[in-house]
Structure formats: structure tokens, C-alpha cells
N, C-alpha and C positions, 0 to 999 in steps of 0.2 A: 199127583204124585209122579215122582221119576222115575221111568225105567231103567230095568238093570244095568243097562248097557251104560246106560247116563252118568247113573251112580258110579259106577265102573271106570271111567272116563275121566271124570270129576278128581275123582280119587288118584289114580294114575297121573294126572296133569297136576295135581299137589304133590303128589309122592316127588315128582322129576324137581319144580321147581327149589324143591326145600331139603332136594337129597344133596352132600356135599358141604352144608352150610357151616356144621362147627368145624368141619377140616379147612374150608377158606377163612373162616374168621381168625383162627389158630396160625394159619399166613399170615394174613393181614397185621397181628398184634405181635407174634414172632418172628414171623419171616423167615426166610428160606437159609440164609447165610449160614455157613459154618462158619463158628467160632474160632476165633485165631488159633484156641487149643487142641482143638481139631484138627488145623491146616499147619500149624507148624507144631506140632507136638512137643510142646512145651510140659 
């Protein structure tokens, strides 16, 4: 069995890699740009 610490560890090093992920996906498929009606207020 794993100690706490390990557990703790484990947990923390998934938490980081998978914090972030629907906010970059949401990038990724929308992207950053403002909308022309946005930028020239149309």
C-alpha cells in the first residue's frame, strides 16, 4: 500500500497535468481572435 505522502503526490502531479485543459481546448477550437465586430464595431 502507498503512503500518504505518495498518495498525496500522485494526486497533486494529476491535478497540475490536467488543470487548464478545457480552457486550452476552447483555444485550440475557438481561438484567441476578436471578431471583426469586435475590432471594428460594426
Amino acid at each position: 500500500m502507498a503512503s500518504k505522502t505518495k498518495k498525496t503526490e500522485y494526486i497533486r502531479e494529476k491535478k497540475r497535468s490536467t488543470s487548464g485543459t478545457k480552457r486550452k481546448a476552447a483555444l485550440r477550437t475557438k481561438g484567441t481572435t476578436k471578431s471583426a465586430k469586435v475590432l471594428f464595431k460594426d
